[in-house]
C-alpha positions in Angstrom: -28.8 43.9 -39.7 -26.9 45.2 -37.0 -28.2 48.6 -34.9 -25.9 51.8 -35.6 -25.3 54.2 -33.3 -25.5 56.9 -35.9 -27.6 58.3 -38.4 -26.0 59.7 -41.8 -28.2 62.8 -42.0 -27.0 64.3 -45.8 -26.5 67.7 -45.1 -25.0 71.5 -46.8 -21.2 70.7 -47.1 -19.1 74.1 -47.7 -17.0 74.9 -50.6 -14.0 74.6 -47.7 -15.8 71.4 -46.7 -16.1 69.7 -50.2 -12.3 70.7 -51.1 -10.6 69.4 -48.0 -13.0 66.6 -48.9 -12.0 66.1 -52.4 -8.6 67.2 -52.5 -7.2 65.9 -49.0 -8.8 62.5 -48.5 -6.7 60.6 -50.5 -3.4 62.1 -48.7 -5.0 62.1 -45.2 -7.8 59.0 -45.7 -7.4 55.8 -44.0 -9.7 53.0 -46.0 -12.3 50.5 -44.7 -10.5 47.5 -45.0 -10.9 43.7 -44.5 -7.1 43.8 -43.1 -5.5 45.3 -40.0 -3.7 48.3 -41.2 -0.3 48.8 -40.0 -0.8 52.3 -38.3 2.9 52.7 -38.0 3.2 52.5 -41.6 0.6 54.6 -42.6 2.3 57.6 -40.1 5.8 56.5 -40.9 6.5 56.4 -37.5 6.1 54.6 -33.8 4.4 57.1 -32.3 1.8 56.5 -29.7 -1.7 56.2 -31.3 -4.8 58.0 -30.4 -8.1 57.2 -32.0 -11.3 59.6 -31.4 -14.4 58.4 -32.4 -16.9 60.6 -33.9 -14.7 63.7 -34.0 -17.4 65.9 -35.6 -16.0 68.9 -37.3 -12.8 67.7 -36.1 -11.6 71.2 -34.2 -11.1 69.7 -31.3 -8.6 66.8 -32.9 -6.9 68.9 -34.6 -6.1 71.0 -31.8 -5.1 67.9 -29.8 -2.8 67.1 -32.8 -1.3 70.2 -33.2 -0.5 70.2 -29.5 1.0 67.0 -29.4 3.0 66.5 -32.8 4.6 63.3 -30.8 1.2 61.3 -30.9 -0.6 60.1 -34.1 -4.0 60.8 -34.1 -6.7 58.6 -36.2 -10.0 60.0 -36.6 -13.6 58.3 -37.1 -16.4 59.9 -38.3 -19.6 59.4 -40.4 -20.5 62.8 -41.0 -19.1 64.1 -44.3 -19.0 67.6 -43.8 -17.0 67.1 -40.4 -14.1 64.9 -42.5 -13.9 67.7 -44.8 -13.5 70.5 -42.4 -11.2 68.2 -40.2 -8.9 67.4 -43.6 -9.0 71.1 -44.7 -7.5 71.8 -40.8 -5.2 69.0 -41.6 -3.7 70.6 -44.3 -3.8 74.1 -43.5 -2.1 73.3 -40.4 0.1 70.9 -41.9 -0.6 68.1 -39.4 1.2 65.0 -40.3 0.1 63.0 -37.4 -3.5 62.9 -38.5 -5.5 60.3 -40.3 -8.5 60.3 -41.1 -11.3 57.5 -41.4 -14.5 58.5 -42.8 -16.5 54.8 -41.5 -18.3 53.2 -39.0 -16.0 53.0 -35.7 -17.2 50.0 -35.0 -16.3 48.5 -38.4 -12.6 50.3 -38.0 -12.3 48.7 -34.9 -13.3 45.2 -36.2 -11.7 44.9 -39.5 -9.0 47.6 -39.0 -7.3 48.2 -35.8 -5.2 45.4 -34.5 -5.5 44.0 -30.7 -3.7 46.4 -28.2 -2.8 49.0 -30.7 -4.5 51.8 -29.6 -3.1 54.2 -26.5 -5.7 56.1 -25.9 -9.5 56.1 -27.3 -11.6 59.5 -27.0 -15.6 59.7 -27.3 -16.7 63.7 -27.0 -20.0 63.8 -26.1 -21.5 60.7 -28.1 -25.4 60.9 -29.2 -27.0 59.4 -25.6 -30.3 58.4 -27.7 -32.6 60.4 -24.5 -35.8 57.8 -25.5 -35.9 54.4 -24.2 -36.4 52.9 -26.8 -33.5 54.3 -28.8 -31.1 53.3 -26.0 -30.5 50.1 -28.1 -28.9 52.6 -30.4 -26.1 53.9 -27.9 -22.5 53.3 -29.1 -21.6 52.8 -25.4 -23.1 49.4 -25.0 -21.1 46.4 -23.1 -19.7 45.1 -26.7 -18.4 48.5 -27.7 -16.7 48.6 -24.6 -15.4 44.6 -25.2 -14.2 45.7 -28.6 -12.2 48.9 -27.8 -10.6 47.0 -24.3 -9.7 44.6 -26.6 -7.7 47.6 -29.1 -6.1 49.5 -26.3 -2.6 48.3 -25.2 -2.2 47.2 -21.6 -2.7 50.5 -19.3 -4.5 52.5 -22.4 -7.4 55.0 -21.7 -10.3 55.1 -22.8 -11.8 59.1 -22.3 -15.5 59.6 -22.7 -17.2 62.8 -22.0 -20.8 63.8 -21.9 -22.9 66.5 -20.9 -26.2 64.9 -20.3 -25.7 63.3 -16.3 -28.2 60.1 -16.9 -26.0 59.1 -19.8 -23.0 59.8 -17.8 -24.3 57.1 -14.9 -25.2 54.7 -18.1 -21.4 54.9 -19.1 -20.3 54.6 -15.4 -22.2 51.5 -14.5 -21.3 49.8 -17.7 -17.9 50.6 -16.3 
């Protein structure tokens, strides 16, 4: 079994959370697939493609989508009450160039996002796992880094922020 980076800790969902959960995935939700999805069809357009990874309650993302209705922006995120605030932003904003993937990144990247696709990735402050022995459990590891290369297009960025400084030389010397 392969180590995750996250853990799905089950925890109080609002009534806002559970309706743009319920009402707004289907319209906004990208699906775990087997196949690389065709992000151009699933925005209708050609767009440059943004994917942030682990968006948490998705303020942030929205905010970046609002601000730049010329980019698409996917979203990735395993905590459920996060997609649902992030949808209800969605569609109280009326963003069009959001998408939302409630999943495992890595998976997304795997089974989902075709080579050189992505322009830019974004990782806000990823869990740095402070004990040794959880460091296994990082998402920034050298295959992580292999895999998303591998999805950005020739000249894409990759933007990782942390606040915690030992984690920050981690990422750097994987670098």
């Amino acid at each position: 079994r392969p180590i995750r980076s996250f853990v799905i800790r089950s925890g109080r969902m609002t009534a806002g959370q559970k309706l743009g959960l319920n009402s707004h995935l289907e319209q906004w939700g990208l699906t775990l697939s087997d196949k690389t999805i065709d992000f151009s069809a699933a925005f209708n357009n050609q767009n440059p493609l943004v994917m942030e990874i682990g968006f948490g309650m998705g303020d942030s993302l929205a905010e970046m989508a609002e601000a730049n209705p010329q980019w698409n922006f996917i979203g990735v995120e395993v905590h459920t009450p996060g997609v649902g605030r992030l949808l209800s932003l969605v569609e109280n904003k009326s963003l069009a160039n959001v998408r939302v993937f409630s999943d495992d990144a890595v998976k997304v990247l795997q089974q989902c996002t075709a080579a050189n696709s992505l322009n830019r990735v974004n990782i806000y402050f990823p869990d740095p796992w402070h004990k040794t022995k959880h460091h296994k459990r990082r998402l920034i590891q050298t295959e992580f880094l292999t895999l998303v290369h591998s999805r950005l297009e020739t000249g894409g960025l990759l933007h990782i922020a942390t606040d915690w400084q030992d984690y920050a030389n981690y990422v750097l010397k994987l670098m």
